[in-house]
N, C-alpha and C positions, 0 to 999 in steps of 0.2 A: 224177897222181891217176887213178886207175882203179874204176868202181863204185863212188864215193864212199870211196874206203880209200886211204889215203896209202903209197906203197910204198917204202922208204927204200933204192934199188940199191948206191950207195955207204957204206961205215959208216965207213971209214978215218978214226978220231980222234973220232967221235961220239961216246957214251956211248947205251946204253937209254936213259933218263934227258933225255939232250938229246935228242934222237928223238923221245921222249915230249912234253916244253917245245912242240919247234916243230911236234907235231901239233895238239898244241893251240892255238898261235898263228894256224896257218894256219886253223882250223876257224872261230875266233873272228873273224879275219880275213874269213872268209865270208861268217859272218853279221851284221856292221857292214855288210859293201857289201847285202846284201839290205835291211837297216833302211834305208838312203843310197836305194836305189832306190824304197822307197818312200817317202821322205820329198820325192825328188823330185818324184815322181806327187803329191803333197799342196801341193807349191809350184805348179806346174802350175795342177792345180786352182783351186788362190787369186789365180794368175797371172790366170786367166780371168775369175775373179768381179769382180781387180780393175777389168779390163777393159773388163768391163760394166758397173761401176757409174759408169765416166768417161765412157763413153756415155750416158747414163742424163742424168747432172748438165747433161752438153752440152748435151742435149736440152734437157732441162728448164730450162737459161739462156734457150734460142733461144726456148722460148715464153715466156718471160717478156717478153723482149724486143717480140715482135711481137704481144702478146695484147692491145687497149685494154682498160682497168680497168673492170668491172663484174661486179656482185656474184657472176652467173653462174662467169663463165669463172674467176674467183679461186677460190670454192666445187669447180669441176671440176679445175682446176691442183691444190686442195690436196688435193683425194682421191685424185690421179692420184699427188702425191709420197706419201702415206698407202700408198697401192699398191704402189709401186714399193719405199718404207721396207723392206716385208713382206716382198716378195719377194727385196731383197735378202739381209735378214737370214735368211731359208730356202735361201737359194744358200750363205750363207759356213756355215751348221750343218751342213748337207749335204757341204761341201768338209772336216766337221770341224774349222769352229773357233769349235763353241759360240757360246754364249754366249747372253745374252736375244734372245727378238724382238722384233720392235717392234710397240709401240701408240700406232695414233693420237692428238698431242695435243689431242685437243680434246677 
């Protein structure tokens, strides 16, 4: 392929016709691997968000764990998963995969 133009050297047993077919196979061929590459870039993306959100969850066990119970620190914990809800749901919209965002349930 040269300059974008498909150059057919050999004809022997081709047809115009065939020629024609498998320019346009290769072309379509092209552009499914461009769609595939960016489809990757989009799994990536989601890749990451997943990544952080299991981060995120760890955290947020380890303080539960170590927090003693009072009215304070629960009211802080719950604003803090409130926050983080947010921000998750703004990372996956952004990665392009929609969808609502979150509001706090209280």
């Amino acid at each position: 392929m040269k300059n974008n133009k498909i150059e057919v050297e050999h004809t022997h047993g081709v047809t115009p016709g065939l020629a024609t077919a498998l320019i346009t196979l290769i072309k379509q061929l092209e552009n499914i691997m461009a769609d595939l590459s960016g489809l990757t870039g989009a799994v990536e993306g989601l890749s990451t968000v997943v990544d952080s959100a299991g981060e995120l969850l760890t955290q947020l066990a380890e303080t539960i764990r170590t927090t003693e119970p009072n009215q304070e620190a629960l009211d802080d914990l719950a604003n803090s998963i409130d926050a983080q809800r947010q921000e998750l749901a703004e990372a996956v919209a952004a990665a392009g995969g929609g969808g609502p965002t979150a509001t706090p349930n209280r």
